[in-house]
C-alpha positions in Angstrom: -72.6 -119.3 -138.7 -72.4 -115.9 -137.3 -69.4 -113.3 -138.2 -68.7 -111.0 -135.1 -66.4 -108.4 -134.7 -66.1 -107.2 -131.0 -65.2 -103.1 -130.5 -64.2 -102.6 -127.1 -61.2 -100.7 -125.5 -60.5 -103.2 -122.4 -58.0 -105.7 -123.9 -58.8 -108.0 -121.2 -62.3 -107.7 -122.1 -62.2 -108.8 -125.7 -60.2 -111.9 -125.0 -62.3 -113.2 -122.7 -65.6 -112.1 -125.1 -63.4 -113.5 -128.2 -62.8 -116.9 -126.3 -66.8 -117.1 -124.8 -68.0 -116.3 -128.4 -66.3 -118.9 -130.1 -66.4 -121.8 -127.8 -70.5 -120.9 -128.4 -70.0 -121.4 -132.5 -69.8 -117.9 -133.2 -67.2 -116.6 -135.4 -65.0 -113.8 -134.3 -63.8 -112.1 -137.4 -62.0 -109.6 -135.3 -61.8 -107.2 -132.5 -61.5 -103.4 -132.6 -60.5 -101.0 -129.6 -61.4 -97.4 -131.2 -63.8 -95.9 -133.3 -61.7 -95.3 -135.9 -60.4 -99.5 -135.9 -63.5 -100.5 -135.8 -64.9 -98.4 -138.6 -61.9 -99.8 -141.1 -62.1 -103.6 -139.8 -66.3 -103.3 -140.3 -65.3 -102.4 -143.9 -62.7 -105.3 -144.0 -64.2 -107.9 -142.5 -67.5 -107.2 -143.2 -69.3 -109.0 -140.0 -72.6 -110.0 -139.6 -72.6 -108.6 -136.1 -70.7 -105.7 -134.6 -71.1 -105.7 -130.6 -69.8 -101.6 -129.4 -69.0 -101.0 -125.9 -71.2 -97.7 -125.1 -67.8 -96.1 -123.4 -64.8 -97.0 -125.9 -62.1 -94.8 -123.5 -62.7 -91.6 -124.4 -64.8 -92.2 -127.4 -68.7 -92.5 -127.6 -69.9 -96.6 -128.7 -73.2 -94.9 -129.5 -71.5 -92.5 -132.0 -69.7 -95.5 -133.4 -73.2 -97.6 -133.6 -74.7 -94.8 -135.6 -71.9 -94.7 -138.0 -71.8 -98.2 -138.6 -76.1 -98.6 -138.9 -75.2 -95.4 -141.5 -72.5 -97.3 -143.7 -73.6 -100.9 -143.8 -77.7 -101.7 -143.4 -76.6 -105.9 -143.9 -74.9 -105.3 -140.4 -76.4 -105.7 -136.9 -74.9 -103.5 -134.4 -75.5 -104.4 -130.9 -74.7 -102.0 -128.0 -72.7 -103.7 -124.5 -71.9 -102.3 -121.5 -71.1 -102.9 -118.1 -73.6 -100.6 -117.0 -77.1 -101.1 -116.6 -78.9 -100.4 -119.9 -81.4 -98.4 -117.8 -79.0 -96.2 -117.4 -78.4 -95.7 -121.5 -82.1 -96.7 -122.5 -82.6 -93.0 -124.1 -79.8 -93.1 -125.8 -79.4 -96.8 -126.6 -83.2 -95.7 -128.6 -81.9 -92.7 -130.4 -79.4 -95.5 -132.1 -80.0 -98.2 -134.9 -78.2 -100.5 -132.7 -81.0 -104.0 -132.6 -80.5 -104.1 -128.9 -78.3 -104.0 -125.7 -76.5 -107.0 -123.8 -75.0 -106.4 -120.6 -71.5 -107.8 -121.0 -72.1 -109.8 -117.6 -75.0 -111.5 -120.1 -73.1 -112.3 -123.4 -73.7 -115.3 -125.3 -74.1 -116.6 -128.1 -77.7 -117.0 -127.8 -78.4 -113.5 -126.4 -76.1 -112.1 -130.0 -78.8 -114.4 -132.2 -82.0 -113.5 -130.2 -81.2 -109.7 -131.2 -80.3 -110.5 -134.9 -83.5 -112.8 -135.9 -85.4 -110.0 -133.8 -88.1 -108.2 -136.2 -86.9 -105.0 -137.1 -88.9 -101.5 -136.5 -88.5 -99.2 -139.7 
């Protein structure tokens, strides 16, 4: 079963994620709302999965993705937004997030179809 912890700064957000994600089978270890929460509950919980809002308030989800790729290779970061990802695709690249998933799109299956993804090297 998958381990997910959820970073996003919309409280709202990651309740309704949290509650979606579990009632799919996926275990949510936790849920973060800064950069600097997330980094420490990625190091506590250890998650299979980290799902990063691109905009965390006034702090960068793609800085946060590279940080996490950086510390911990075992762990799949994948970008969300509500955004378009055409509208991040250069940046979402320049990451070693595995993918993007609108947030209107979450599930369960779209969190495993970018985890058993091949990876580029």
């Amino acid at each position: 079963m998958l381990r997910c912890l959820i970073v996003d700064d919309n409280a709202s957000f990651l309740e309704a994620a949290a509650t979606l994600l579990k009632r799919e089978g996926v275990t949510v270890a936790g849920v973060a709302s800064s950069t600097e929460d997330a980094l420490r509950r990625a190091q506590e919980l250890e998650p299979d999965v980290v799902l990063v809002d691109i905009r965390l308030g006034s702090e960068s989800g793609l800085d946060l993705a590279r940080r996490l790729a950086e510390t911990d290779g075992d762990t799949t970061v994948i970008l969300i937004s509500s955004h378009p990802e055409a509208e991040f695709a250069d940046l979402i690249a320049e990451t070693q997030a595995a993918g993007f998933v609108p947030k209107t799109e979450l599930s369960a299956a779209a969190i495993r179809r970018l985890v058993n993804a091949p990876r580029e090297t």
